[in-house]
N, C-alpha and C positions, 0 to 999 in steps of 0.2 A: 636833138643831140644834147638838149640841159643835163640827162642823166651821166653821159659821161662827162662833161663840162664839171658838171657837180661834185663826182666823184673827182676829181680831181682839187676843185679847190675844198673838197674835204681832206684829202691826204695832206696838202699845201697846210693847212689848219693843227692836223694832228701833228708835223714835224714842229709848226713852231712852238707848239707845249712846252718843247723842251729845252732848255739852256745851253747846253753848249754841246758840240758833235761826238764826244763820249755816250752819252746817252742818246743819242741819235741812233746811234750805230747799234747801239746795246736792242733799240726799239727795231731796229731792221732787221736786227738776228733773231729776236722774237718772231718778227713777220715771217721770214722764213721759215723759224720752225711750224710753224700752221701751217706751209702747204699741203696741201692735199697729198698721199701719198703717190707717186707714179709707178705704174705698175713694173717688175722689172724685167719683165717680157717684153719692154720698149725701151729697156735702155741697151740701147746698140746702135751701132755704125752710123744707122740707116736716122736713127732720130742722134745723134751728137751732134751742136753746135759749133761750127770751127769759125774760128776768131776768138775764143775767149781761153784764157790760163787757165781760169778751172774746166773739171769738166761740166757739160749742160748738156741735159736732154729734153727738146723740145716736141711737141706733138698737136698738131693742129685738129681738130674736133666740128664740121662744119655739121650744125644739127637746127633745122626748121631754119634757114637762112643768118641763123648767127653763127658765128667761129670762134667755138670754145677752145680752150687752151687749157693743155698737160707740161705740167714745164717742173725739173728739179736740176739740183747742181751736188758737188763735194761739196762745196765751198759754205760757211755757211754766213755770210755777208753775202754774198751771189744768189742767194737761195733767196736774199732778203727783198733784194730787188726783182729776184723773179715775183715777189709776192706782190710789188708795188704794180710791175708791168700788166700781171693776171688781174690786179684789180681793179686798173684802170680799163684794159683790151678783151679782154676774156666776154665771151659772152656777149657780143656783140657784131652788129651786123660789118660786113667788108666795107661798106662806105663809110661807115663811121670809124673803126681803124682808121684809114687811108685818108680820112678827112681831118683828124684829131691828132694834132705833134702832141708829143710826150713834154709839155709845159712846165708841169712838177717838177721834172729837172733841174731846170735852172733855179723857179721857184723855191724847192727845198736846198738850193747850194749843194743840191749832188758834184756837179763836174769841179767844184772847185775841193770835195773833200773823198774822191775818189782818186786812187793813183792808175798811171794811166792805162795800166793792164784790164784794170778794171772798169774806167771808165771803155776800152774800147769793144770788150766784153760785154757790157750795158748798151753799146752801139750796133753788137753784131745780134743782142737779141731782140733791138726794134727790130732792125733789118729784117729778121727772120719772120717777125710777127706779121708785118709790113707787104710780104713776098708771099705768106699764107693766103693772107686778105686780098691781097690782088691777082691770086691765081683763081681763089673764088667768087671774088667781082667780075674774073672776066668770064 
């Protein structure tokens, strides 16, 4: 598990580059703009995330034992953090999800510079990620 451990305290690393949470935020919406496009033949009912203000469509990907991950939003601070979540969870086996909290969080001072629509939108897509991974562990 070093490779996600890693990843992690690489993000930890790249948020403190930066001086103060204007540019933080600035570098999140860049993250976001990279996702990967999701196709929009998946965005419907069936893949919308509920719990979060914006909207989210998420899509689980189970391919050779890892659980790839499709995930976009409206929002483009949401988008930002899907790109944090896909970077760390994406592509990875269900045990290691399941075995790995989302660290970086507190780490990079997310919950204290997220408001709280967002912060629980940010909660409802571990959850989602979370429930992926333990539907395919079991």
């Amino acid at each position: 598990m070093a490779g996600i451990q890693q990843d992690q305290a690489e993000l930890i690393e790249e948020f403190q580059l930066f001086d103060n949470w204007l540019d933080r935020y600035q570098y999140l919406i860049d993250l976001g703009r990279k996702l990967p496009e999701f196709p929009p033949e998946f965005q419907t009912d069936e893949y919308l995330l509920h719990g979060c203000q914006s909207r989210v469509w998420i899509r689980a990907l189970p391919e050779n034992g890892l659980l790839k991950f499709q995930a976009i939003s409206d929002s483009a601070i949401v988008s930002g953090l899907i790109a944090l979540l896909m970077r760390i969870y994406s592509g990875r086996t269900p045990a290691e999800i399941l075995a790995t909290p989302p660290d970086f969080i507190d780490a990079i001072g997310l919950h204290e510079h997220l408001s709280p629509t967002r912060s629980n939108g940010l909660h409802a897509m571990i959850e989602a990620i979370r429930e992926h991974a333990t539907r395919c562990a079991g």
